[in-house]
Each structure stands twice: as C-alpha cells, then as structure tokens.
N, CA, C and O atoms as a DFTB+ gen file, in Angstrom:
716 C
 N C O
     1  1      -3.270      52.856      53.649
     2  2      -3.712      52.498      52.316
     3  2      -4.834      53.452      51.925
     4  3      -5.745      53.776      52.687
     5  1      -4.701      53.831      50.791
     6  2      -5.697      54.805      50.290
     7  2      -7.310      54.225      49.893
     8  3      -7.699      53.137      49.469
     9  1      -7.901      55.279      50.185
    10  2      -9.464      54.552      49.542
    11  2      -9.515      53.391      48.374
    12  3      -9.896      52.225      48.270
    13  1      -8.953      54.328      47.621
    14  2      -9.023      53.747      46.011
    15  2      -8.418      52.512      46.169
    16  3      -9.043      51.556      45.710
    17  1      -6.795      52.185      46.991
    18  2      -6.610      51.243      46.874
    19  2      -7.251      50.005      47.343
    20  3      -7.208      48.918      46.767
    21  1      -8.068      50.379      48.847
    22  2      -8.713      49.266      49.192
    23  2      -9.917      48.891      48.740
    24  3     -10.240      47.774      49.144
    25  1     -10.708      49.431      48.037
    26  2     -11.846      49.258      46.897
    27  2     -11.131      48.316      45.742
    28  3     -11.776      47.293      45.513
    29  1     -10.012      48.458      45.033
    30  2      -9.322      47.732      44.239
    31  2      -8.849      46.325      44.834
    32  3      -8.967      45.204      44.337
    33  1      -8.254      46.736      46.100
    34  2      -8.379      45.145      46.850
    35  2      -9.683      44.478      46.984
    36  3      -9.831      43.300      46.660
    37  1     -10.690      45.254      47.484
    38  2     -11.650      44.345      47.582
    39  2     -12.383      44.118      46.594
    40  3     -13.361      43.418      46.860
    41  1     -12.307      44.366      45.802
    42  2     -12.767      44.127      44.436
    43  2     -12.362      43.190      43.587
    44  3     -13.152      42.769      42.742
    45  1     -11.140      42.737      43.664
    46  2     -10.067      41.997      43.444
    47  2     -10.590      40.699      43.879
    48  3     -10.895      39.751      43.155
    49  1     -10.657      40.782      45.187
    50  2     -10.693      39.613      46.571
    51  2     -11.902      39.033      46.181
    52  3     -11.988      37.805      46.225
    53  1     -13.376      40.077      45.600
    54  2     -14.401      39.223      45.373
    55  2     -14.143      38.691      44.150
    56  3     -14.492      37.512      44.106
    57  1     -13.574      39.180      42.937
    58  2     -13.583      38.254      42.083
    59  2     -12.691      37.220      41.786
    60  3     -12.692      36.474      40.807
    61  1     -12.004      37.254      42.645
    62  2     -10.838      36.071      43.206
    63  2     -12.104      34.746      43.776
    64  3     -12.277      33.632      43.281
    65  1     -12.867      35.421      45.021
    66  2     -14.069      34.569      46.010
    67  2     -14.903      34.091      44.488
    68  3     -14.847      32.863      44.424
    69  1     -15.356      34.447      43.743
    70  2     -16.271      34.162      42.576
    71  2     -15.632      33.395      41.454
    72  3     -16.308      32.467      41.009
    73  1     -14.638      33.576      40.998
    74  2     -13.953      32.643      40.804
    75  2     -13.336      31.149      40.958
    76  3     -12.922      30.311      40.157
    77  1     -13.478      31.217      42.426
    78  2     -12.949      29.839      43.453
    79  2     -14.123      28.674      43.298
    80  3     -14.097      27.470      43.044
    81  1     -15.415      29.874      43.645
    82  2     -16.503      29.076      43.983
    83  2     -17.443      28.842      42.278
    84  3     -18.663      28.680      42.311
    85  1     -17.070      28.849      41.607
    86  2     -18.330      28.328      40.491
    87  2     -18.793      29.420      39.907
    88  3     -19.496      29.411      38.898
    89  1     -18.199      31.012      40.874
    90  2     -19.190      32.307      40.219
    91  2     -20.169      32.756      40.996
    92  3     -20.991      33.609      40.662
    93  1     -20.099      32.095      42.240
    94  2     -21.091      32.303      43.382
    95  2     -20.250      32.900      44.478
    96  3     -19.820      32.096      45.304
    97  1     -19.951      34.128      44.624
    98  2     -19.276      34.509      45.929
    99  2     -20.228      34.497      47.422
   100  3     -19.678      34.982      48.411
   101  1     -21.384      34.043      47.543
   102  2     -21.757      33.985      48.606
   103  2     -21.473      32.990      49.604
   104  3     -21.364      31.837      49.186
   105  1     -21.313      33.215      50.977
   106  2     -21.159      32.355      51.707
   107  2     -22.372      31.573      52.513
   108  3     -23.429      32.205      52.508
   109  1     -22.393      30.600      53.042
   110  2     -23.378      29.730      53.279
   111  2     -23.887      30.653      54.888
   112  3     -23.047      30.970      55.730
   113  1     -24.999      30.878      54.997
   114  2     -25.567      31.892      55.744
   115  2     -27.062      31.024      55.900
   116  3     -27.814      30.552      55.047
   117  1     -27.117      31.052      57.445
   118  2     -28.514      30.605      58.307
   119  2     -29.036      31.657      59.287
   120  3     -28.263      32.224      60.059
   121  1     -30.202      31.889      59.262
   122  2     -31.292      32.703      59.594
   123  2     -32.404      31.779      59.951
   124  3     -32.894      30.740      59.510
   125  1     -32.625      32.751      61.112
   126  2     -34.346      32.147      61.851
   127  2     -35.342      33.828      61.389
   128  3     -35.046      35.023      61.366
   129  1     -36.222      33.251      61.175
   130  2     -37.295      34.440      61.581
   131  2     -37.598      34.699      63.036
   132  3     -38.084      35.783      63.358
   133  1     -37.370      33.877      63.830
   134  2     -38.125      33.935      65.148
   135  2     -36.831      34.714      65.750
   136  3     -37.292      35.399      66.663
   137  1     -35.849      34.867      65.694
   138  2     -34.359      35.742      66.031
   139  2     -33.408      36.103      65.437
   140  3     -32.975      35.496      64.458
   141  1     -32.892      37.167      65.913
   142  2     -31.524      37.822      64.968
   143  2     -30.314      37.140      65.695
   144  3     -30.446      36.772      66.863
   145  1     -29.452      37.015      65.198
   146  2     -27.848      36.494      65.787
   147  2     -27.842      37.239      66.924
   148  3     -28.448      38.309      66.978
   149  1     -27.199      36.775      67.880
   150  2     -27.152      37.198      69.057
   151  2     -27.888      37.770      69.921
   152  3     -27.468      38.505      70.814
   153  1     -29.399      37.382      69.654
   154  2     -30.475      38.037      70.054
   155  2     -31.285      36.889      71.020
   156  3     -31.123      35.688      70.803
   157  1     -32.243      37.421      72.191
   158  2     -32.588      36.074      72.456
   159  2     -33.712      35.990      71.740
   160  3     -34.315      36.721      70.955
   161  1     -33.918      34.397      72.421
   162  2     -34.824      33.445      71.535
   163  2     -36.338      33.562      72.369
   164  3     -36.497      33.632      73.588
   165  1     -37.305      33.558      71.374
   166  2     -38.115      33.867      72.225
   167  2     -38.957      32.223      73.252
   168  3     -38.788      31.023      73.035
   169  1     -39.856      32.955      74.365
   170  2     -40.184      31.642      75.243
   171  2     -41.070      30.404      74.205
   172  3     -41.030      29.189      74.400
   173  1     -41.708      30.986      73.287
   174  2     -42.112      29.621      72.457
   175  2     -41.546      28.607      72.411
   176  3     -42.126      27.537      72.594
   177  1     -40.345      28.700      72.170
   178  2     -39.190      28.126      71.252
   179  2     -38.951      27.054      72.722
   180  3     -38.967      25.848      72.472
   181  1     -38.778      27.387      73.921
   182  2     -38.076      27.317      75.084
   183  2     -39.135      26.143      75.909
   184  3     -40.239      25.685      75.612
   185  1     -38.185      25.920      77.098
   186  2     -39.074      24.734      77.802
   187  2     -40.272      25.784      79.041
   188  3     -40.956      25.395      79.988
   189  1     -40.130      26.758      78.628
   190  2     -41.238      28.214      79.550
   191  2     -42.275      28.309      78.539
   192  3     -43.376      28.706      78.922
   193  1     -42.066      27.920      76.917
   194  2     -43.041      28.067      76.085
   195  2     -43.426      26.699      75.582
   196  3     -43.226      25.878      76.477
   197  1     -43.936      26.108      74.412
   198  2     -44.400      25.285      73.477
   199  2     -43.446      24.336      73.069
   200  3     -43.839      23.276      72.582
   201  1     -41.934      24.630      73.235
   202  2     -40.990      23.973      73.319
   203  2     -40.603      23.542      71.950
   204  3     -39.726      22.702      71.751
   205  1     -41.529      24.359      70.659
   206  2     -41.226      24.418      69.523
   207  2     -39.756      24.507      69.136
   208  3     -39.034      25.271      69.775
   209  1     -39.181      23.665      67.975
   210  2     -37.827      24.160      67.371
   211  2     -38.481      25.103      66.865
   212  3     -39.711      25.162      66.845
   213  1     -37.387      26.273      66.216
   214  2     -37.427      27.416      65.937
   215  2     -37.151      27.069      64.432
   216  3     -36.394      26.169      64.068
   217  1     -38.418      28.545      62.962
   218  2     -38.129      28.019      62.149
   219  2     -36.588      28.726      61.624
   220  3     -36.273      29.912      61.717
   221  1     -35.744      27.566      61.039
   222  2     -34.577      27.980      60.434
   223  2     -34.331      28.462      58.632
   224  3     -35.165      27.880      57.938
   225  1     -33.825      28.948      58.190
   226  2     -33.663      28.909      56.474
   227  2     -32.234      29.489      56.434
   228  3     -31.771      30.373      57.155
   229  1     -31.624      28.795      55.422
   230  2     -30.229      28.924      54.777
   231  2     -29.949      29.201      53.206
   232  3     -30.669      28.630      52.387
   233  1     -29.244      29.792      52.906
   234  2     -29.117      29.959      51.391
   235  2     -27.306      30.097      51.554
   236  3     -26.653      30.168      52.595
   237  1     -26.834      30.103      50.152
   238  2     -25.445      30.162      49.809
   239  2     -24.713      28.745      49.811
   240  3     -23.490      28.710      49.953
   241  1     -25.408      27.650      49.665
   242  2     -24.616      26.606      49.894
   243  2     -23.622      26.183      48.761
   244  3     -23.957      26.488      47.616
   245  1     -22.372      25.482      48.950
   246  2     -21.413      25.647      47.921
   247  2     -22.096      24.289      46.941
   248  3     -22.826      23.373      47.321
   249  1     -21.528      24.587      45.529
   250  2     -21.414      23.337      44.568
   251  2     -20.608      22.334      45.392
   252  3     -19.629      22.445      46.131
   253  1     -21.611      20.997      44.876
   254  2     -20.878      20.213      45.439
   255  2     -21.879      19.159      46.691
   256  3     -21.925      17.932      46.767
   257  1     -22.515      20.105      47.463
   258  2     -23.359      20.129      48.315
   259  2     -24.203      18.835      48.151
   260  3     -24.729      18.633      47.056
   261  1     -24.370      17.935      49.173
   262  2     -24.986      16.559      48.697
   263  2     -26.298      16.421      50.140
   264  3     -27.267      15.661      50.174
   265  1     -25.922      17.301      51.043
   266  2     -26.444      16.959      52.167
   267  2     -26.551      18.049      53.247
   268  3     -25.857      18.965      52.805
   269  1     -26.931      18.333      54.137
   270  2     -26.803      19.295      55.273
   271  2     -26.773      18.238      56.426
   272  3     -26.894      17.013      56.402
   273  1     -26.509      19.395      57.750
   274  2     -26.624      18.250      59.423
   275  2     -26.170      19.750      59.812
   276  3     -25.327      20.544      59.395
   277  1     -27.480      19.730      61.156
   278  2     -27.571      20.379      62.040
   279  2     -27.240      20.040      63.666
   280  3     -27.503      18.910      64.078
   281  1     -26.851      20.711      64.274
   282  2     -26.556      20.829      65.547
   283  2     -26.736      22.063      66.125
   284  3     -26.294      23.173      65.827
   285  1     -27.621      21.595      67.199
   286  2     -28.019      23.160      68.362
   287  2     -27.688      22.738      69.916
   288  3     -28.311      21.943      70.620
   289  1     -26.441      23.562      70.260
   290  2     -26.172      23.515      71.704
   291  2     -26.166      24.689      72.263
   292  3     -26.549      25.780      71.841
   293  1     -25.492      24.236      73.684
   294  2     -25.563      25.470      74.897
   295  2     -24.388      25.232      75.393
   296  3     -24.576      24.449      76.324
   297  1     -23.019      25.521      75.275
   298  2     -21.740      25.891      75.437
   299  2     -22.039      25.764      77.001
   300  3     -21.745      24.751      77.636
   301  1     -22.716      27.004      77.622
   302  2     -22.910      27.629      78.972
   303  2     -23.914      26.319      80.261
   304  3     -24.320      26.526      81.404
   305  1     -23.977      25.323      79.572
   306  2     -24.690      24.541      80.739
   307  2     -23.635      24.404      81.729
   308  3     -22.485      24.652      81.368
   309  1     -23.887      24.005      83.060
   310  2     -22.869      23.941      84.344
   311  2     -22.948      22.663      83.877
   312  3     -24.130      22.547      84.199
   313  1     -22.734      21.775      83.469
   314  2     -22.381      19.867      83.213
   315  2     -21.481      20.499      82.205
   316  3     -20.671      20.984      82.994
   317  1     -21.167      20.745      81.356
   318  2     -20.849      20.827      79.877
   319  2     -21.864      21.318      78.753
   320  3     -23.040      21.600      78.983
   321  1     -21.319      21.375      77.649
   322  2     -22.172      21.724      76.509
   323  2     -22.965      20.282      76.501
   324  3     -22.549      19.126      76.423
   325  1     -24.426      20.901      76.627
   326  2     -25.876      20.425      76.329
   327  2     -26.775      20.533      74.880
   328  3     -27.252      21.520      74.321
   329  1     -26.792      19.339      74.580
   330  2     -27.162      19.039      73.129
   331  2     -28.127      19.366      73.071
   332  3     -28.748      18.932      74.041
   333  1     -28.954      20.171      72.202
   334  2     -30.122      20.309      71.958
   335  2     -30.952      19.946      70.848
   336  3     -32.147      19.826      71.116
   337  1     -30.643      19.770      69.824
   338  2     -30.822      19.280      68.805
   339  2     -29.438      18.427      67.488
   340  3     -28.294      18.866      67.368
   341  1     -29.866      17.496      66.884
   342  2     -28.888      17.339      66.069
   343  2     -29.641      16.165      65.165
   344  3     -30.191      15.135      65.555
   345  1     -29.441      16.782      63.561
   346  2     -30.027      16.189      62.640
   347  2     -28.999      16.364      61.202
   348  3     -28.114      17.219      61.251
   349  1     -29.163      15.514      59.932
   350  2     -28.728      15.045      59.178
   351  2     -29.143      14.628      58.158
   352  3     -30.280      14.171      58.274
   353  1     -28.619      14.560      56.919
   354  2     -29.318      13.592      55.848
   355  2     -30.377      14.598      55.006
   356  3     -30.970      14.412      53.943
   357  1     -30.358      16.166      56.279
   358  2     -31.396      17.410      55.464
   359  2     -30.852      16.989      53.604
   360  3     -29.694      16.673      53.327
   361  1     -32.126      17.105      52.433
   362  2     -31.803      17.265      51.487
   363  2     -31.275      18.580      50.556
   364  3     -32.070      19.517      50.475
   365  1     -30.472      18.657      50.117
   366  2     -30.197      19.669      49.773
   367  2     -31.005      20.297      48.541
   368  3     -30.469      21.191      47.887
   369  1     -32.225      19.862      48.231
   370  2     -33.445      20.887      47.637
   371  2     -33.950      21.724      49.272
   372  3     -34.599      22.769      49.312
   373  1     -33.491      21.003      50.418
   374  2     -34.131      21.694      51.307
   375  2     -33.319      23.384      51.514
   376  3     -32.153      23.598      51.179
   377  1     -34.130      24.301      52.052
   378  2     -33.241      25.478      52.348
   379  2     -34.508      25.966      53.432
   380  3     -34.516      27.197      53.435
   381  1     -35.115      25.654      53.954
   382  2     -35.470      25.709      55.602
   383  2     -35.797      24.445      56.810
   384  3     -35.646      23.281      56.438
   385  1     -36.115      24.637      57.839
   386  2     -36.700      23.570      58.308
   387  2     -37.817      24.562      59.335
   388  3     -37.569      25.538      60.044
   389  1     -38.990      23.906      59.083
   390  2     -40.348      25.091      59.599
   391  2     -40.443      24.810      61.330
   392  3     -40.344      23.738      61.927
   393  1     -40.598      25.743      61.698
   394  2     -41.824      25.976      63.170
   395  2     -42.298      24.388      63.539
   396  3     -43.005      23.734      62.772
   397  1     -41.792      23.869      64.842
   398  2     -42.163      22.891      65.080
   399  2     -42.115      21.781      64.449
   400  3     -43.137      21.231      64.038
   401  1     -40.811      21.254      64.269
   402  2     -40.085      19.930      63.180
   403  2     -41.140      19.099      64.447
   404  3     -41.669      19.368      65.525
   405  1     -41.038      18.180      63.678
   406  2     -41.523      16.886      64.527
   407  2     -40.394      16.294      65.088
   408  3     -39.234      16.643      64.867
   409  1     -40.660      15.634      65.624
   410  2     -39.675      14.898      66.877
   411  2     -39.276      13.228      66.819
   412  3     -38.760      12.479      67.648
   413  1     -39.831      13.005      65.274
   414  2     -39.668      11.807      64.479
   415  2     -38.021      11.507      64.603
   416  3     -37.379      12.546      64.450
   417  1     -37.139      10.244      64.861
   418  2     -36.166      10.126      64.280
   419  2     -35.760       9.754      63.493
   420  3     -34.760       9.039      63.547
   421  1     -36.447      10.124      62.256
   422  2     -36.637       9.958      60.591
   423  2     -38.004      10.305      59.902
   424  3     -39.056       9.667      59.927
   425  1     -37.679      11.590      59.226
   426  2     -38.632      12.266      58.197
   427  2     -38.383      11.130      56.967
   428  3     -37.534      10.287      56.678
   429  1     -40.087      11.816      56.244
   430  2     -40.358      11.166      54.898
   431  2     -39.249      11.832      54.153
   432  3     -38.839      10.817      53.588
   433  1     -38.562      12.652      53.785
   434  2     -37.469      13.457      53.341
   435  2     -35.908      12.382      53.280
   436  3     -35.062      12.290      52.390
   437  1     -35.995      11.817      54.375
   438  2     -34.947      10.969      54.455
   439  2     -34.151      11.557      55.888
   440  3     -33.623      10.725      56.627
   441  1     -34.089      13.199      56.279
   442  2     -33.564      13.561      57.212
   443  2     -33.786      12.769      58.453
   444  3     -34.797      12.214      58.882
   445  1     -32.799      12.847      58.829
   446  2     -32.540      11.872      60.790
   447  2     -32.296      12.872      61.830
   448  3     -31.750      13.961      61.650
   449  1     -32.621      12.539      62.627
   450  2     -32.639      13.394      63.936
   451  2     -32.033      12.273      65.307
   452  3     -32.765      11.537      65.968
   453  1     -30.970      12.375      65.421
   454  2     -30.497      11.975      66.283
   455  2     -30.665      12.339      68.010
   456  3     -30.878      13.530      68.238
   457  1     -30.610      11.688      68.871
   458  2     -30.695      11.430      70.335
   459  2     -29.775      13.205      70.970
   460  3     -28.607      13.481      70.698
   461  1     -30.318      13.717      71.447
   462  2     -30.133      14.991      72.276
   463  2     -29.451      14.162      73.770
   464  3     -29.214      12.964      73.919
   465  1     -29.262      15.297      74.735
   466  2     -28.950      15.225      75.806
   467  2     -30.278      15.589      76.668
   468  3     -30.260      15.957      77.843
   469  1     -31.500      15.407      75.812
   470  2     -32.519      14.648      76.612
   471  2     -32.830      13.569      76.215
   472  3     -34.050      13.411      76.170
   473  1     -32.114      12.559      75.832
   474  2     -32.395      11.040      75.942
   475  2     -33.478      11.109      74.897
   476  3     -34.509      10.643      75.381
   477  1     -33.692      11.608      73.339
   478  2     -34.563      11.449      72.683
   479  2     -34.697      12.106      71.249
   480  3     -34.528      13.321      71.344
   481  1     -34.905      11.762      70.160
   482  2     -34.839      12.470      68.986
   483  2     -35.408      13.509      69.080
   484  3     -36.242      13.721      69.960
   485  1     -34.887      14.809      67.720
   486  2     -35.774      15.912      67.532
   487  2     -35.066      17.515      68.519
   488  3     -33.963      17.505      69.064
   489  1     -35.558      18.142      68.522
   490  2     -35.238      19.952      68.782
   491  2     -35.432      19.558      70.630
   492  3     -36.143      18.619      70.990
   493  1     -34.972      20.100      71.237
   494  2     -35.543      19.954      72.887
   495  2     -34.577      21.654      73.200
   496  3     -33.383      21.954      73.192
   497  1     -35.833      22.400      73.444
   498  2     -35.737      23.850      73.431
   499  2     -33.930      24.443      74.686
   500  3     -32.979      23.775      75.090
   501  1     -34.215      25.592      74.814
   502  2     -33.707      26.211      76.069
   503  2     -34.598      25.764      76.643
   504  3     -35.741      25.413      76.350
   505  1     -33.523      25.817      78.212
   506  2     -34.302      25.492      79.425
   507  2     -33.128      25.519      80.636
   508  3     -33.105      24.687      81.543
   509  1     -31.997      26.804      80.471
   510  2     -31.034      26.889      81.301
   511  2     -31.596      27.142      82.906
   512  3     -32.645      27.689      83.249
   513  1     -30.550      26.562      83.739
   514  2     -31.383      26.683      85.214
   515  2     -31.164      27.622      85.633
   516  3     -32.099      28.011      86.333
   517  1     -29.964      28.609      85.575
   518  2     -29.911      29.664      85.897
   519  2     -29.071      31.339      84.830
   520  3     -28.254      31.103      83.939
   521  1     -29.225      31.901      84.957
   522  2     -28.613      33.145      84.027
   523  2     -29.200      33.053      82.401
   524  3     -30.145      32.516      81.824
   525  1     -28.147      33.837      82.077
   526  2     -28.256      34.256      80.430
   527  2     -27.891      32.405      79.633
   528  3     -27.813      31.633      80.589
   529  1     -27.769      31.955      78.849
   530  2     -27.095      31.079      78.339
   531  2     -27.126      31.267      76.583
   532  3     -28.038      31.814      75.963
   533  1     -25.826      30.632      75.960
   534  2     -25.949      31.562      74.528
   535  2     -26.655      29.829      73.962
   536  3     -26.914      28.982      74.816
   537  1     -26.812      29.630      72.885
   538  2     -27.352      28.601      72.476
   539  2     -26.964      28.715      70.168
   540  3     -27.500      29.334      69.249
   541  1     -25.929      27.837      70.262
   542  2     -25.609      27.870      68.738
   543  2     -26.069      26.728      68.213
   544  3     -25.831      25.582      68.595
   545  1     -27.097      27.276      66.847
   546  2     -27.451      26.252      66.110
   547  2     -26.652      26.781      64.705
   548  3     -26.825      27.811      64.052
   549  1     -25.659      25.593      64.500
   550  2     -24.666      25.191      63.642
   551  2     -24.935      24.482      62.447
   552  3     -24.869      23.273      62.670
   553  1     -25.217      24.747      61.248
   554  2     -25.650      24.049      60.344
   555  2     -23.949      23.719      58.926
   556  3     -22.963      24.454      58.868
   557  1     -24.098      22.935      58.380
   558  2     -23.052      22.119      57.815
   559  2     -23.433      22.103      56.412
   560  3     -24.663      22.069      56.360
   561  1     -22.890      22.113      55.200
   562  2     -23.187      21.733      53.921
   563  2     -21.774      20.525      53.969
   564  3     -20.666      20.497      54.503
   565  1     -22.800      19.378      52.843
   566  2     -21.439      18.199      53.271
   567  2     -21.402      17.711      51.881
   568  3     -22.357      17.920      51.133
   569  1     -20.238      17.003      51.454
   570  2     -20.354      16.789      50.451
   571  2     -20.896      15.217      49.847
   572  3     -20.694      14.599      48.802
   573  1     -21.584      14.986      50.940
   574  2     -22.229      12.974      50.693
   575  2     -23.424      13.022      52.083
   576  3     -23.136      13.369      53.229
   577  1     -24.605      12.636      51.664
   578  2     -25.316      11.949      53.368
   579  2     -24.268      10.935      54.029
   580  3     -23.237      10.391      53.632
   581  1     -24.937      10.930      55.111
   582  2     -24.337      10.372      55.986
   583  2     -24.647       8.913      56.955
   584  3     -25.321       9.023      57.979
   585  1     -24.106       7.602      56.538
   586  2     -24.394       6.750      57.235
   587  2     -24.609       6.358      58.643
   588  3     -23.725       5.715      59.209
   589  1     -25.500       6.621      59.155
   590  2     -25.892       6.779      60.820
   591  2     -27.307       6.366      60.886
   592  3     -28.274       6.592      60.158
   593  1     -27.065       5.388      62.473
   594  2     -27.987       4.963      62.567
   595  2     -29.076       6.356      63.138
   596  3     -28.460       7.422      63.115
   597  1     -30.156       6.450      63.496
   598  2     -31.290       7.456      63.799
   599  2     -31.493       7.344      65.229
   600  3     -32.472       7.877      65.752
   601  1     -30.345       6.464      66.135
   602  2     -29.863       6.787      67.201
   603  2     -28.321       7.558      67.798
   604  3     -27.728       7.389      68.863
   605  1     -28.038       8.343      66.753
   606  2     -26.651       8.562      66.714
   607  2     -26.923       9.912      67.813
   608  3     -27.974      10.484      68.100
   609  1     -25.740      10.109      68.206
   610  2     -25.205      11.374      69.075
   611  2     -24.650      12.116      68.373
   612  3     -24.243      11.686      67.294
   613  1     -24.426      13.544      68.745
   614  2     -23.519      14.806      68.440
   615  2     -22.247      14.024      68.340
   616  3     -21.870      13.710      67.211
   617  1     -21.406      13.606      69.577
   618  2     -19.685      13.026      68.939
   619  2     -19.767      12.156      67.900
   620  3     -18.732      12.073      67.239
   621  1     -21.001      11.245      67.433
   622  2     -21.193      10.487      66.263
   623  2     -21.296      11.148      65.304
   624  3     -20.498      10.739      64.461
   625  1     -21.893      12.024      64.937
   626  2     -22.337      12.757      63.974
   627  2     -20.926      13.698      63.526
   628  3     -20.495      13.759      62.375
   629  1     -20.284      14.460      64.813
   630  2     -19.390      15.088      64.921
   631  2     -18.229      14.150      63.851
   632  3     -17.592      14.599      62.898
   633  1     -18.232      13.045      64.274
   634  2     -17.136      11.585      63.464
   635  2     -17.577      11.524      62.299
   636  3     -16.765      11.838      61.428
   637  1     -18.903      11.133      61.865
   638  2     -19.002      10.965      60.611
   639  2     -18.734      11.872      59.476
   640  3     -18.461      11.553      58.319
   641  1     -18.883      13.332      60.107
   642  2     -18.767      14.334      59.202
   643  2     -17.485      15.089      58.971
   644  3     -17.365      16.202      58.460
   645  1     -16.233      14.022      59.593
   646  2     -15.402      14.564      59.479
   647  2     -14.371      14.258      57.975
   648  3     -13.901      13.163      57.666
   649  1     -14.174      15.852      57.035
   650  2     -13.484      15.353      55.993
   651  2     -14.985      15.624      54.692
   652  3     -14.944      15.863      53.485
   653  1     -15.978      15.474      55.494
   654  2     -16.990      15.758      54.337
   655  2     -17.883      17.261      54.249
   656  3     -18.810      17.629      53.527
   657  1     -17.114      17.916      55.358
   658  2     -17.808      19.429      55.712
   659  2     -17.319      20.555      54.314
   660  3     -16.218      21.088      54.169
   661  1     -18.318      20.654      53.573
   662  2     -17.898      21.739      52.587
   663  2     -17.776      23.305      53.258
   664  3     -16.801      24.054      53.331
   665  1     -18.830      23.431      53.601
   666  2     -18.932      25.126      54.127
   667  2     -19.914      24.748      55.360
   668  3     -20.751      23.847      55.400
   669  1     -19.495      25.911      56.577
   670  2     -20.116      25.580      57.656
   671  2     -20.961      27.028      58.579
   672  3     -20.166      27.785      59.136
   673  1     -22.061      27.283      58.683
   674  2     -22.421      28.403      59.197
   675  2     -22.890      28.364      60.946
   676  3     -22.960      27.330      61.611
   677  1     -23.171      29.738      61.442
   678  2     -24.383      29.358      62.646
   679  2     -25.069      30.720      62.674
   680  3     -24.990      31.688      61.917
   681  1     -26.014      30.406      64.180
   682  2     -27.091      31.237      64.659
   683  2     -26.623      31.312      66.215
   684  3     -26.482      30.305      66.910
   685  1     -26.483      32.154      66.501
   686  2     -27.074      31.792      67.767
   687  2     -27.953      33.026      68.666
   688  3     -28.086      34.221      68.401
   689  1     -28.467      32.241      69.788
   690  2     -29.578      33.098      70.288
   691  2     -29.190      32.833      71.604
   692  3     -28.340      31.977      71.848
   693  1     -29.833      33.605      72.622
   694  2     -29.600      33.942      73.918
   695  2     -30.640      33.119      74.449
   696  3     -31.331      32.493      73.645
   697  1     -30.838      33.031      75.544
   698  2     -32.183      32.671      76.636
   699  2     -31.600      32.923      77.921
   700  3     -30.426      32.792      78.269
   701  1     -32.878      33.412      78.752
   702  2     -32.747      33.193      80.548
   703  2     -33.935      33.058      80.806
   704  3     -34.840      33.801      80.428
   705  1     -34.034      32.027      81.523
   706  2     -35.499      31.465      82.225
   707  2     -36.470      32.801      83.004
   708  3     -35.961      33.619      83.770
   709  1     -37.842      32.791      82.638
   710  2     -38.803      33.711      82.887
   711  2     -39.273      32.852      84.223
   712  3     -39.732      31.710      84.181
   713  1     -39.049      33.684      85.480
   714  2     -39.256      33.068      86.344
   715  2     -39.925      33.689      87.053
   716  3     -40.305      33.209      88.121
C-alpha cells in the first residue's frame, strides 16, 4: 500500500473514531508521575519504602461515564495474582488520585476502597519475595456507580462491573525487592 494511501486510511479511521465517540477520538489513557509503563516503580511506593499508593491521573474518558474503579495487581505472585489495591465509586469530576490515598474504606468523595489480599482497605504497595514482578494498575470508566458494600473484593467488584465497563485502560510498573 502506498504512502498516500495509508495516510487516507488513517485519516479516514480517525474520523470514523471521532465520529463514533461524540467528536472525541481519544482513548481513555492512565499515567503516574512516579513511572512510565513498563518501568519500575520506585521503593516509596513499595513495602522497602513508605508504602505510599502511587500518584495516578487519567484523561480521555468516554461520554457516558458515570463512575471509575480501580484495580492494582501482581499477575507474577507464586500463590496467584495478588491484589493490591481495588477501589470504586471514583467520581467522574475526578481525573487523578494523589500520593498517598488514605487507607479509609470510604472517602468524603463517595469513592470505596475495597479489602486487598492484605486483609484490609486502601493501596498495599509491591512487596514481591523474590525476582522482577510486573504489577498492573487497571482503571475502568463505567457507565453507573456501583452498589458494594466497602468490604467487597476484586471477584466482587470484578461481578459488579460486569456489562457496565465503557472504556478500560492500564499502567503497569515493575518491582524487585532491594535487598
């Protein structure tokens, strides 16, 4: 295919994408300052540092959009994938969540933070026991909040949001324990 023609395709394709969406061809896209995609995360963030969540920000969310819900795991734990964070009910005036969320399982905002696979609401860093481990924090645009109690789990959350996921992005970051 010739230059010209694939400039005409893609040119095409975005105003096809801009069209679909309201006139907004962007896609729903999450970013940390504290890391680039596939980059690791630094020890702050981690159970070697402050054990801070990391701050996040998103833009591109589709019309429609009533709600966000986050989830941050580790694919690579030797048990299974290890929950690290998972929250919900984010408002959609929101488009970050800062440096060190609290560990509340319910903000003044209305957002919920559901029970990790450390037995407790809120962000609970890296802290792999051995090697590299990748770690994806998965964020959701939905089209309704979500009824859950502020003890809910990832497969709960995973259930409720099924059928209401408009557009879905991630991050992810690396870690290996500084030993």
């Amino acid at each position: 295919m010739s230059v010209k023609k694939t400039t005409l395709l893609a040119t095409g394709l975005l105003a096809l994408a801009t069209f679909l969406t309201g006139g907004s061809a962007m896609a729903l896209e999450l970013r940390s300052s504290a890391f680039t995609n596939a980059s690791p995360i630094p020890s702050k963030y981690t159970c070697d540092g402050s054990d801070l969540s990391p701050p996040l920000s998103w833009s591109g969310a589709p019309a429609g959009t009533k709600s966000f819900a986050l989830i941050a795991d580790d694919p690579d734990a030797p048990a299974g994938t290890w929950v690290h964070w998972v929250a919900w009910n984010i408002p959609t005036a929101t488009s970050s969540l800062g440096e060190a969320m609290t560990k509340d399982a319910q903000l003044p905002d209305g957002t919920k933070q559901g029970v990790t696979d450390f037995r407790r609401p809120g962000y609970g860093g890296p802290c792999p026991p051995s090697g590299t481990h990748r770690y994806f924090f998965k964020l959701y645009a939905l089209d309704a909040p979500l009824d859950l109690p502020a003890t809910a789990t990832k497969p709960q959350l995973e259930a409720a949001m099924k059928g209401h996921v408009l557009a879905q992005t991630q991050l992810m970051g690396t870690y290996s324990r500084q030993r």
